[in-house]
C-alpha positions in Angstrom: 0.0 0.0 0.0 1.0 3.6 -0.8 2.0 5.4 1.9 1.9 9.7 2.6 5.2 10.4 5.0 4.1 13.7 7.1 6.9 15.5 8.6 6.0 18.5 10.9 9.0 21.1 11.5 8.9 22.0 15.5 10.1 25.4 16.3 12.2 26.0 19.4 8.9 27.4 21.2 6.9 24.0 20.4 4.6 25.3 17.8 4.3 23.9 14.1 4.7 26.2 11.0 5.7 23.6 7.7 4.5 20.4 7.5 6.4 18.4 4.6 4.5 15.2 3.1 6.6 12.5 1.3 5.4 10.8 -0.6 6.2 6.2 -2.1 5.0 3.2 -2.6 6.6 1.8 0.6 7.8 3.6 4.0 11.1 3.1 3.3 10.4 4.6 -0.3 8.9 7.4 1.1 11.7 8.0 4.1 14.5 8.1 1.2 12.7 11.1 -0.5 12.4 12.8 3.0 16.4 11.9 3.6 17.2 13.3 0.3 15.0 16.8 0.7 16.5 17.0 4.0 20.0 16.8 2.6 19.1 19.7 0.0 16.9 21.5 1.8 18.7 24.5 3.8 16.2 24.7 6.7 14.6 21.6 6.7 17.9 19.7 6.8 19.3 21.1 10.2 15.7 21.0 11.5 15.4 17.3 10.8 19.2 16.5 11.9 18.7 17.6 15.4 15.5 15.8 16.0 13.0 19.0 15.6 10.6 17.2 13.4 7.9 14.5 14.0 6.9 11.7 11.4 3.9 10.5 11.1 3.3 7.9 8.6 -0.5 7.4 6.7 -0.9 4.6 4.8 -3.1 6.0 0.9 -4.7 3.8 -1.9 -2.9 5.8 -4.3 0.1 8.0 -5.1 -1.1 11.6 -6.2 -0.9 12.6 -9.5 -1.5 15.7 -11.2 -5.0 14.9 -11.6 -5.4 13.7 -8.4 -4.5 16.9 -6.7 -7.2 18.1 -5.0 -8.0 14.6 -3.9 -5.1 15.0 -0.9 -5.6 18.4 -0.1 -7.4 18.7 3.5 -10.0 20.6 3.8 -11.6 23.9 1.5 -8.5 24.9 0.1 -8.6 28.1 -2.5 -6.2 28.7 -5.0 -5.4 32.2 -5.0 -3.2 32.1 -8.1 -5.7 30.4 -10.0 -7.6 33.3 -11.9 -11.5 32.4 -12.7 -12.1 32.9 -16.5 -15.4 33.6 -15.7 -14.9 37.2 -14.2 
């Protein structure tokens, strides 16, 4: 089963600003993309080096796709840089 690998960034006063989601067809899939993100990623990285992120891992039907989008999206979401054609 796919699997959605949310990491949550903790700030030094506890609260939770970024949440990353990685995502594979296994865990360990989905932990290598996180491992190489973190080695690229210039605040992520250090964050997830010293322990200041929590994992959580969600097992999916499906990977997303492009089309599929909106379909892992939580919640009414609106797309500001989207431009109705309509108006």
């Amino acid at each position: 089963m796919a699997v959605a690998l949310h990491s949550f960034k903790i700030d030094a006063d506890g609260r939770v600003l970024v949440q990353h989601v990685f995502y594979g067809e296994t865990e360990d899939d989905a932990r290598a993309v996180l491992e190489a993100h973190a080695d690229a990623c210039p605040k992520f990285g250090p964050a997830y080096r010293q322990d200041e992120t929590e994992e959580i891992v969600e097992e999916i039907d499906e990977l997303p796709t492009p089309d599929t989008l909106d379909d892992f999206v939580a919640g009414d979401v609106e797309d500001d840089d989207v431009e109705d054609d309509e108006e």
